[in-house]
C-alpha positions, 0 to 999 in steps of 0.5 A, spaced: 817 273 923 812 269 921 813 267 913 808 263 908 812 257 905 811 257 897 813 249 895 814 248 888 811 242 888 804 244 890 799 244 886 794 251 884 787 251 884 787 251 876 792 246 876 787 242 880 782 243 875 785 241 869 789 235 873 783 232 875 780 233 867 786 230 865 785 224 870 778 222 868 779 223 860 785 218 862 780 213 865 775 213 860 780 212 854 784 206 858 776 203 860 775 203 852 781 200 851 778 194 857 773 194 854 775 192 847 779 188 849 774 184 852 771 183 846 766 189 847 766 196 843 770 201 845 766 208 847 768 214 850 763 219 851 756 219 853 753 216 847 747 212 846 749 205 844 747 202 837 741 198 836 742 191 832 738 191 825 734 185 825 737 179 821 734 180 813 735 173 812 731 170 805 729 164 809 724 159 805 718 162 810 720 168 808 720 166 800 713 163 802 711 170 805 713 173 799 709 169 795 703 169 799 703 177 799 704 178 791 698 175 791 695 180 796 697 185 792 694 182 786 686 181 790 687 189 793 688 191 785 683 187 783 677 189 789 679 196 787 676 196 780 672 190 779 665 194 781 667 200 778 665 200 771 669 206 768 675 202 771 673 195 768 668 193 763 662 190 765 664 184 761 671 183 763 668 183 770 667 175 770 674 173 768 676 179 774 671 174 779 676 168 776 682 171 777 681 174 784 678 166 786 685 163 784 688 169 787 685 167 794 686 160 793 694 160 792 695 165 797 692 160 801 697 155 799 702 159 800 700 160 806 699 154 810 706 152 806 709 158 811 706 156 818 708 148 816 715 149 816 714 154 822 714 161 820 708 167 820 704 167 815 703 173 811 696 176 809 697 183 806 699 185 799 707 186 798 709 192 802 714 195 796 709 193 790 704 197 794 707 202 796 713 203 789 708 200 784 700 200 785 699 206 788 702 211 784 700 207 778 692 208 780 694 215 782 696 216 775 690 212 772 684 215 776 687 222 779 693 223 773 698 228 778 698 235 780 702 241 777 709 242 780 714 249 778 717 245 773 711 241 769 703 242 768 698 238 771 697 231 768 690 228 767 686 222 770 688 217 764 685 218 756 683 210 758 682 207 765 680 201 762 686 199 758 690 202 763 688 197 768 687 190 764 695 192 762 696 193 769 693 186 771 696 183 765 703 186 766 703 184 774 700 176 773 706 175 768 712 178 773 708 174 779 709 168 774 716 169 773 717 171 780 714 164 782 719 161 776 725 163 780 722 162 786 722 155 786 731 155 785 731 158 791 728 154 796 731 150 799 726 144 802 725 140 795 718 139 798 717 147 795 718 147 789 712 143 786 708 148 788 712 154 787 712 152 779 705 150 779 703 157 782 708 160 777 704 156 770 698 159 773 700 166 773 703 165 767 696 163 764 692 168 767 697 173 763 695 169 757 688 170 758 689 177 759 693 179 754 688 175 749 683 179 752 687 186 751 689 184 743 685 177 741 689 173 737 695 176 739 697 169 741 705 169 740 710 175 738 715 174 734 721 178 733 722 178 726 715 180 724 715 189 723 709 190 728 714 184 733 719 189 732 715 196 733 712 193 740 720 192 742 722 199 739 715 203 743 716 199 750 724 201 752 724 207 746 729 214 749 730 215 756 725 220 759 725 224 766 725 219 772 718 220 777 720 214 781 726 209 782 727 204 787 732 201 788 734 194 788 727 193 785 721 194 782 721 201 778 716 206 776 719 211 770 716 216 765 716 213 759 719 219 753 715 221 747 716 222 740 714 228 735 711 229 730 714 233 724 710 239 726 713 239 733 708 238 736 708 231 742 705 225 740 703 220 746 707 215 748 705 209 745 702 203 748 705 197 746 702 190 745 701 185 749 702 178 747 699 170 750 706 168 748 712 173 749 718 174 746 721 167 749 717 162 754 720 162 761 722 169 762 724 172 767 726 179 765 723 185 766 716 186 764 713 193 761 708 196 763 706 204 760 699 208 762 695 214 764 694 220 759 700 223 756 704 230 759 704 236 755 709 234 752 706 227 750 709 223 755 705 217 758 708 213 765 713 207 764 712 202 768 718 197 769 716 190 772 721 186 775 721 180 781 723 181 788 729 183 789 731 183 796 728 189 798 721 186 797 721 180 801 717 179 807 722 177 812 721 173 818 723 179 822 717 182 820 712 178 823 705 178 823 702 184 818 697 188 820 693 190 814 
């Protein structure tokens, strides 16, 4: 009688199936485990390899490319209200044509200082200042900002003029600033002059404004009332937050106070001086605009130097604006 053999040792169909599983997920543990030892990351799988980020290095061109883009920011600012005269006073025209001459002058230097220590140089605004600080704060001045479920519509500023001429005289002082700390950290001795002349012509395009928004407001002294009530209004209460990047330049709401009745009372703007608290400083600088929210609340804007999210790196390249 013709029989079938049964051997122990073979091997079912399914058994195949899941030998041969087995066999390929060993494989590609012991390749990941070739590779690693090589020097390589091990992967298992069919995942996509991992994209190098760039080199976010604060180079000396890459200072430079931030300090020509401050400057830019400053012209699109400027050329934005220089021909509308419900954003600028007609007067004040003259001294908006000087500052956007000087402005073009030093982003020049800037600029030629970039492409002679061997990098690209950077002709648009400050991609972060742009997009974290003078537009929302143009928006607010001209538009105000839309109803949303919590809160009503806000109107287009009670005072574009003053909104600007505190926007300019805030930005002109923390570019001045900027410049000042700038100049500890280049590395070529060569950059340090022009970083620190930059940095007094900033400082005196603030004064200038600030004269102009509060003639003889020429010093700020703290142990003076009116000194005293400037400090309280500029960094008074803590109100809801619109927008805050981080590592950098803020925007945020500044809180209002009430009147015995109840009712809000507008936040106040607070003065401006050509020499404020102490020379050379390189702190925060504040900044309030636009009309008041239902509940009194105007917008805080807080001025600070670049910090490592706002350079133009070299990685960047060329920019297209």
């Amino acid at each position: 009688m013709t029989g079938v053999l049964h051997d122990e040792r073979s091997i079912s169909r399914r058994g195949a199936l899941r030998l041969g599983g087995l066999t390929v997920a060993v494989a590609a543990v012991v390749a990941a485990c070739d590779n690693t030892e090589a020097g390589q990351t091990g992967r298992v799988g069919i995942a996509p390899t991992t994209t190098k980020l760039p080199a976010a290095e604060v180079t000396d061109t890459a200072l430079l490319r931030t300090c020509s883009s401050l400057q830019y920011t400053l012209l699109d600012l400027y050329g934005q209200v220089i021909d509308k005269p419900d954003l600028l006073d007609p007067t004040h025209r003259p001294l908006f044509q000087r500052l956007m001459s000087d402005a073009q002058s030093t982003a020049k230097i800037f600029e030629d200082l970039t492409a002679a220590k061997g990098g690209i140089p950077w002709t648009c605004g400050n991609t972060r200042w742009d997009s974290a600080i003078i537009q929302p704060s143009m928006q607010r001045i001209t538009q105000g900002a839309p109803a949303t479920p919590e809160a009503k519509a806000i109107p287009p500023s009670d005072d574009p003029r003053r909104d600007v001429l505190n926007l300019s005289q805030g930005l002109e002082s923390i570019i001045g600033s900027s410049y000042q700390q700038f100049t500890t950290l280049f590395n070529a001795q060569d950059l340090h002059e022009p970083s620190v002349t930059a940095g007094v012509r900033g400082s005196r395009h603030s004064a200038l404004l600030a004269l102009t928004i509060n003639p003889g407001g020429y010093i700020s002294q703290p142990d003076e009332t009116s000194a005293a009530i400037t400090q309280d209004t500029a960094v008074a209460g803590t109100g809801p937050t619109t927008t805050a990047p981080s590592m950098g330049n803020t925007t945020t709401t500044a809180p209002s106070t009430e009147t015995k009745s109840g009712s809000p009372t507008p936040t106040a703007i607070p003065e401006v001086y050509a020499l404020p608290w102490t020379f050379g400083s390189t702190s925060t600088v504040t900044v309030i605009i636009g009309a008041p929210d239902e509940n009194g609340t105007r917008l805080k804007v807080l001025l600070d130097t670049p910090s490592l999210n706002s350079m133009e790196y070299d990685y960047l390249g060329a920019c297209s604006g």
